[in-house]
One Martini backbone bead per residue (centre of mass of N, CA, C, O) as a GRO file, in nm:
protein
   99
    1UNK     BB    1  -2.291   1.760   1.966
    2UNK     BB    2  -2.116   1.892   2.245
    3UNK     BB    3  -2.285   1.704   2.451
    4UNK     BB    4  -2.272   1.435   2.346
    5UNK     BB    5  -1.953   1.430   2.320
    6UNK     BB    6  -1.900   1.463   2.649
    7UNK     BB    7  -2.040   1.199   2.713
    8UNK     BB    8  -1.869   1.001   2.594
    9UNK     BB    9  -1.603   1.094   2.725
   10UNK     BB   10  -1.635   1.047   2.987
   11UNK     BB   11  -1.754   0.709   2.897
   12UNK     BB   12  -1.461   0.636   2.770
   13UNK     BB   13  -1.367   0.297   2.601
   14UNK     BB   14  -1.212   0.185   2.395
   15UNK     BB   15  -1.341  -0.127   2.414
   16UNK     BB   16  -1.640   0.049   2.364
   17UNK     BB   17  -1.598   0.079   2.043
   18UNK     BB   18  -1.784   0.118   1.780
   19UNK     BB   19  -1.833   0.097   1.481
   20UNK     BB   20  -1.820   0.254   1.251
   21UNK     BB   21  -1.985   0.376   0.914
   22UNK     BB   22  -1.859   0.300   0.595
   23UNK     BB   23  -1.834   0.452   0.245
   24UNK     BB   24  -1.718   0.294  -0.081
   25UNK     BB   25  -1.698   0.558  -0.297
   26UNK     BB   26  -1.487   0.634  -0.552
   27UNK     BB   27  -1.227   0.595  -0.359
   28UNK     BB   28  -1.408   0.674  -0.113
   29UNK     BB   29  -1.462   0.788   0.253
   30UNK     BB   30  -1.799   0.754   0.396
   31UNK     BB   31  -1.897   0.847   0.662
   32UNK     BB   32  -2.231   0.744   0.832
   33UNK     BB   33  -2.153   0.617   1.135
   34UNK     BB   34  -2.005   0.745   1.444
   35UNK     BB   35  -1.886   1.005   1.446
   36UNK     BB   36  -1.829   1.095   1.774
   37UNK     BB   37  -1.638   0.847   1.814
   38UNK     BB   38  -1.422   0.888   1.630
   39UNK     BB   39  -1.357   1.202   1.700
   40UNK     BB   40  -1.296   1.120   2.023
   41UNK     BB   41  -1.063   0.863   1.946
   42UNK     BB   42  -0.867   1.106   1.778
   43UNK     BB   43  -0.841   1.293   2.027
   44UNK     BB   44  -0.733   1.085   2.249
   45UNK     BB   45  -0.520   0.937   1.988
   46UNK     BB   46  -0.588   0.742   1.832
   47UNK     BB   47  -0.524   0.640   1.500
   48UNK     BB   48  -0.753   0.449   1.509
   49UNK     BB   49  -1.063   0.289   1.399
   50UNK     BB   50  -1.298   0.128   1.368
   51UNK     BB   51  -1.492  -0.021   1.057
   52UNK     BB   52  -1.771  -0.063   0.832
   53UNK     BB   53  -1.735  -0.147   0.531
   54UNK     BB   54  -1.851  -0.044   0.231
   55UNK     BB   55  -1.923  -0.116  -0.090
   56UNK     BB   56  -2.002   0.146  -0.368
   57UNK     BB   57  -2.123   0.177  -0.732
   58UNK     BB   58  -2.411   0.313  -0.617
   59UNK     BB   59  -2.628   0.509  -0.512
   60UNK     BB   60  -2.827   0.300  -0.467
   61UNK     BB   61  -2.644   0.115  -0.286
   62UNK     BB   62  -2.615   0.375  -0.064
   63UNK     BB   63  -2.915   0.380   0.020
   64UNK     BB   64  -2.921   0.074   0.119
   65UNK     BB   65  -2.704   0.143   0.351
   66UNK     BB   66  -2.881   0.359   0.525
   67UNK     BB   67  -3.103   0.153   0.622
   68UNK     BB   68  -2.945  -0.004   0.816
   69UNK     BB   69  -2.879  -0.139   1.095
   70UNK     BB   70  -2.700  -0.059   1.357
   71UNK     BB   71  -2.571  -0.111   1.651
   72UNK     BB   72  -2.815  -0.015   1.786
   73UNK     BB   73  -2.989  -0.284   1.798
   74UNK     BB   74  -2.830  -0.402   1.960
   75UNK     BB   75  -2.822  -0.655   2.236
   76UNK     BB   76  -2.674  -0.684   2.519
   77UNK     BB   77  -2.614  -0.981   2.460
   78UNK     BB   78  -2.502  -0.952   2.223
   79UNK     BB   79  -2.255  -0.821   2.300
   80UNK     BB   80  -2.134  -0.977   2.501
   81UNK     BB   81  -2.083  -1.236   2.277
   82UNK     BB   82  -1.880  -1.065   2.106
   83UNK     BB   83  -1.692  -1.022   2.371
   84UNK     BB   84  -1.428  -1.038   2.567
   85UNK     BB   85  -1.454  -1.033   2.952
   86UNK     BB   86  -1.434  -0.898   3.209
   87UNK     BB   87  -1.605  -0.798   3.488
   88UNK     BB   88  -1.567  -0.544   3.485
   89UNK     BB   89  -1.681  -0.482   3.179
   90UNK     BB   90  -1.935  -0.611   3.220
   91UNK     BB   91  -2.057  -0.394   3.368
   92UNK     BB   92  -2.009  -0.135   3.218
   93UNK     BB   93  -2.174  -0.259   2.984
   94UNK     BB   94  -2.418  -0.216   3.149
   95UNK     BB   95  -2.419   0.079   3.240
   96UNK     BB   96  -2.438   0.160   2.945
   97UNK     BB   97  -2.666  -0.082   2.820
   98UNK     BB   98  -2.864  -0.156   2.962
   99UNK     BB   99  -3.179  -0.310   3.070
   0.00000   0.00000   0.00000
C-alpha cells in the first residue's frame, strides 16, 4: 500500500533497514518477505539492501521457507542485541519498536 509505503519513508534510517527475504529458486531471487523496505531502500538511492538468501531445490522446500518466522517476531532487546548502537539510534530502535 502507498500509506504503508509513506510511513516507513517518514521514518526511514539505513541502519534501521531489517532485512528482506528472498528465495534462490532455478537461479531466480524470488524477494517473499520486506517489499516495501527494499523498494524504498532503492528509492531513495542506495545501491543494495541487506537480504537473507534460502536457497530452495523444490516447491516444497520453498513452501517450508514461507512458513518461517520473520524479523517481525524478534522482541525489541533480541533487536538492540544484535547491532552496536549510540544512545541515539537506541532511542530511535525504541521509539519505533518499542515496549
Amino acid at each position: 500500500s502507498i500509506q504503508h509505503f509513506m510511513d516507513i519513508l517518514q521514518n526511514f534510517h539505513p541502519a534501521l533497514l531489517r532485512p528482506s527475504g528472498v528465495v534462490k529458486y532455478n537461479n531466480e531471487y524470488i524477494l517473499w518477505d520486506g517489499h516495501h523496505s527494499a523498494t524504498l531502500a532503492l528509492c531513495v538511492g542506495m545501491d543494495a539492501v541487506p537480504c537473507v538468501v534460502y536457497e530452495c531445490n523444490s516447491v516444497e522446500e520453498i513452501n517450508q521457507i514461507l512458513e518461517k518466522p520473520t524479523v517481525e517476531n524478534i522482541d525489541l532487546e533480541q533487536i538492540l542485541d544484535m547491532i552496536e548502537f549510540t544512545e541515539e539510534l537506541k532511542d530511535e530502535v525504541i521509539k519505533r519498536y518499542g515496549k
